[in-house]
Phi, psi and omega in degrees: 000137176296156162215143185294153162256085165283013194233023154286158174233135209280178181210105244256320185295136177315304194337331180287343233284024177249344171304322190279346181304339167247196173186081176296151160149151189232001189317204176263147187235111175328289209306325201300170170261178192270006164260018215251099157276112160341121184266138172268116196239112196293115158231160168220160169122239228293158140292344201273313183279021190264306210282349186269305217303342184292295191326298215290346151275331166294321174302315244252311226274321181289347168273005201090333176321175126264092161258143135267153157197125190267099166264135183275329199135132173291308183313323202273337177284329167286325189292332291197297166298292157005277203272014175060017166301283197262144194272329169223224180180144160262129167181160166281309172288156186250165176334272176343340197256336193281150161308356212219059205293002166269339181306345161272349176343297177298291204318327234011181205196160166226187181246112162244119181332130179224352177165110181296099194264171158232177182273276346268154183268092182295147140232169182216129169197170185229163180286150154344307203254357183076021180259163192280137176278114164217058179224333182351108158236168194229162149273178199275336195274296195289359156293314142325304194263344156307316191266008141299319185089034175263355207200100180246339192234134174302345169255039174294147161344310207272325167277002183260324160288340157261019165231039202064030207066015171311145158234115168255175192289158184247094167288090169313154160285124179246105184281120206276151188211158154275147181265166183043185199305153189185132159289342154306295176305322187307299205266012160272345198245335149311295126012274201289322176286339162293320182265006191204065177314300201283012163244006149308259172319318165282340161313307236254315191278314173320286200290346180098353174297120188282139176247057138252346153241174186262145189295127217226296157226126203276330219294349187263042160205042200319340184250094180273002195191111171325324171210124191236163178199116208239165216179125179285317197237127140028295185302319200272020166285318169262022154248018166253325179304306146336334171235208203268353158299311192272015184293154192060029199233184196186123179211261164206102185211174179272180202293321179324294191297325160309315216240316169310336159267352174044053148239149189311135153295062174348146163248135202271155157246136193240200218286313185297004192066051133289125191262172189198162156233172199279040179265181197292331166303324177271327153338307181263341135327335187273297224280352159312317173277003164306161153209145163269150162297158178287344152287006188065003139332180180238168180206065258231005156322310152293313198283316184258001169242024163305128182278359188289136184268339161280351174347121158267082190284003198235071154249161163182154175299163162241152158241167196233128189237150186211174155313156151188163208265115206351155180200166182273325185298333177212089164308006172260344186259153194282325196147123191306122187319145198267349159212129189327326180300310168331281223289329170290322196279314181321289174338295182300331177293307180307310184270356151306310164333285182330309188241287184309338203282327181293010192279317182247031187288336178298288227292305218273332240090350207223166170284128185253100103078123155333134147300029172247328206277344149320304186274357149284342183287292157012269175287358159279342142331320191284325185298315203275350188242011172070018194200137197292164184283122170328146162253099156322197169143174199273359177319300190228031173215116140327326185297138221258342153345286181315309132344342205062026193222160153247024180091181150314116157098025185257008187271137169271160157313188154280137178312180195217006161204035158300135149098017191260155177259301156241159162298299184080196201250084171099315216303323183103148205288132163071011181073042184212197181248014207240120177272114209268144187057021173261120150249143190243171180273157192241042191101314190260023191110319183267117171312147207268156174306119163329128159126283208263030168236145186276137198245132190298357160311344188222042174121241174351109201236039201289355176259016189274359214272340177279358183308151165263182183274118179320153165307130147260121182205183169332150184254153176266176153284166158259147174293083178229172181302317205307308189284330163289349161267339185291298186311327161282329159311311186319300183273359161320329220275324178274001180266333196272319169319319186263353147296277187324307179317327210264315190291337173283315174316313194289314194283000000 
């Protein structure tokens, strides 16, 4: 059985980010059967899933497994198993969304649920008076037309009226986005198009964009927003929108990453007229209106027009694409990796993933998978070794699902302008710090007494205080050149260790 790894301590500088990129260890592995040898097995792709995917190889390192995993990008990961580069792909987007919507074919592949994750919409802006906003709410419509470029200035109408009548300065907006191809932009723009089609689409037609699939990459239309800033990876989005570089900017990144840079979080309004943040009780409240395809694909519709007054709507799964052994059931897999050890060390990664790996996905960002969509890893496990599928339960899975819970730290705060009645224009309620009638959580779970709380308008943030502290571990790579000569050096080191060995023996 697997067990989380608390006793790293994270680390935010890129300089590491090549360390997690390998994962060495040969111990003995219980689960395997004794006819089976362990395999090293190489992934790549999303980003949206790299802050789960860290727990989950470092947990993976201490059994013994050998995982790699580079995120790259979901597109460069499906393209990447496609072409037999990678034994998996990490991703949001499907096969379909690629220019090459064929490219897993010869190979198959199936899709397995692996963590419900969110978007959050990140900024950075200040009041009239210069003080930091870290209250912000948008609507799922005014979110659109920012990220369209129909809402170009911060004191527009449409945020001062869905903030109390803030009037903030008129500052252009700089929208921050990913460059090159991404999966994260697929199921954010997928996002804007549901919910607010007719300002979508013709945005979409203007720019050359398709709306029969979902858009994967903006950069070869840079102006979708009079002044933009595009960022290859997940990390440098929240840290420029984070820093004194990103004032006035606003941008689209995962939930994760917001609370490892402890930059602000838009509050959402979601279909019942709610504002919400991306933590994980609302992550898995959205995701109650999913559905799947019969490839276990996602149909993410419901999730963003959900009426759950807890709703998180720019929610969605990651999936994990492997190999798998013909079926009647899934005309997409092909057929079983050709060598077992592959297919055994996945198998075992996989049903951790399934119960233990979901235990501290709330303390991360992220939600941890329904019990049916557990018991979908289960049976794609089945898929991939020819041998029937384990019957889950809270008997014999950790996932706190099973329980009913969403773990530790999944619970949100209180709105922070609940009970306000207006704002004005930057001053702060009533020309102070205090929003009369408001309550936030006050660390311990609880709303603080109506009345006597300080409102982030002006200074004070004491309701930012329930976030709770991200998992600590091992730091990821970023998809940069670095990481990928690191990642080569790394494993170079036993090869070369075993040349000097062999020439002092000859010697």
């Amino acid at each position: 059985m697997f067990r989380s790894v608390s006793r790293f301590t994270f680390r935010r500088s890129l300089r590491v980010s090549a360390v997690l990129a390998v994962v060495v260890g040969l111990g003995a592995l219980a689960a395997l059967p004794a006819s089976a040898a362990p395999a090293r097995v190489n992934g790549q792709g999303s980003s949206y899933v790299a802050l789960a995917m860290q727990q989950w190889v470092a947990d993976a390192q201490t059994q013994g497994l050998q995982v790699n995993y580079l995120p790259t990008g979901s597109p460069a990961g499906l393209t990447s198993f496609g072409q037999s580069l990678a034994d998996f792909a990490g991703t949001e987007a499907e096969f379909s969304a690629l220019g090459t919507p064929t490219a897993g074919d010869s190979r198959g592949y199936q899709y397995i649920p692996s963590v419900a994750g969110a978007i959050s919409v990140m900024y950075n802006v200040r009041d009239t008076a210069g003080r930091e906003v870290d209250y912000l709410h948008l609507s799922r419509r005014t979110v659109a037309r920012i990220f369209t470029g129909d809402i170009t200035n911060w004191n527009d109408p449409a945020i001062s009226a869905e903030n109390k009548g803030l009037v903030l300065p008129d500052k252009a907006i700089t929208v921050v986005y990913r460059g090159g191809q991404s999966g994260t932009t697929g199921l954010f723009y997928d996002f804007v198009q549901v919910v607010a089609p007719d300002i979508f689409n013709p945005w979409a037609a203007k720019n050359g964009f398709p709306t029969t699939v979902r858009i994967i990459q903006l950069d070869s239309s840079p102006k979708f927003a009079p002044k933009t800033q595009a960022f290859q990876g997940s990390d440098q989005i929240a840290q420029f929108v984070g820093s004194g570089q990103g004032e006035w900017s606003i941008g689209y990144d995962e939930f994760g990453y917001a609370k490892t840079y402890e930059v602000n979080s838009a509050w959402i309004e979601n279909g019942s007229g709610q504002w919400v943040l991306p933590y994980a009780q609302n992550i898995s409240a959205a995701l109650e209106g999913a559905t799947l395809r019969p490839d276990l694909s996602q149909e993410l519709s419901g999730v963003y027009n959900s009426m759950d007054p807890l709703a998180y709507p720019i929610s969605a799964y990651s999936y994990i694409v492997t190999q798998c052994v013909e079926s009647a059931d899934r005309p997409t897999c092909k057929g079983a990796y050709s060598n077992p050890g592959v297919t055994e060390t996945l198998a075992t990664w996989l049903r951790y993933i399934a119960c233990d790996g979901q235990t501290n996905m709330a303390r991360i960002g992220y939600s941890p998978l329904p019990p049916n969509l557990s018991q979908e890893v289960a049976n794609s496990i089945a898929r991939l070794t020819g041998q029937p599928a384990e019957q889950l339960s809270a008997g014999n899975c950790a996932n706190p699902r099973f329980s009913g819970s969403v773990g530790d730290g999944g619970g949100p705060p209180v709105d922070p302008l609940a009970g306000v009645t207006s704002i004005g224009a930057g001053a702060g309620p009533a020309g102070s710090n205090t929003a009369d009638g408001a309550a936030v959580a006050d660390g311990t779970g609880t709303a603080a007494k109506a009345g006597s709380v300080k409102s982030s308008g002006g200074g004070s943030s004491d309701w930012r205080k329930a976030v709770p502290v991200a998992y600590t571990g091992p730091s990821i790579p970023t998809s940069s050149t670095f990481a990928l000569l690191a990642l080569l050096a790394i494993m170079a080191v036993p090869i070369g260790a075993g040349i000097l060995r062999s020439r002092r023996r000859n010697d």
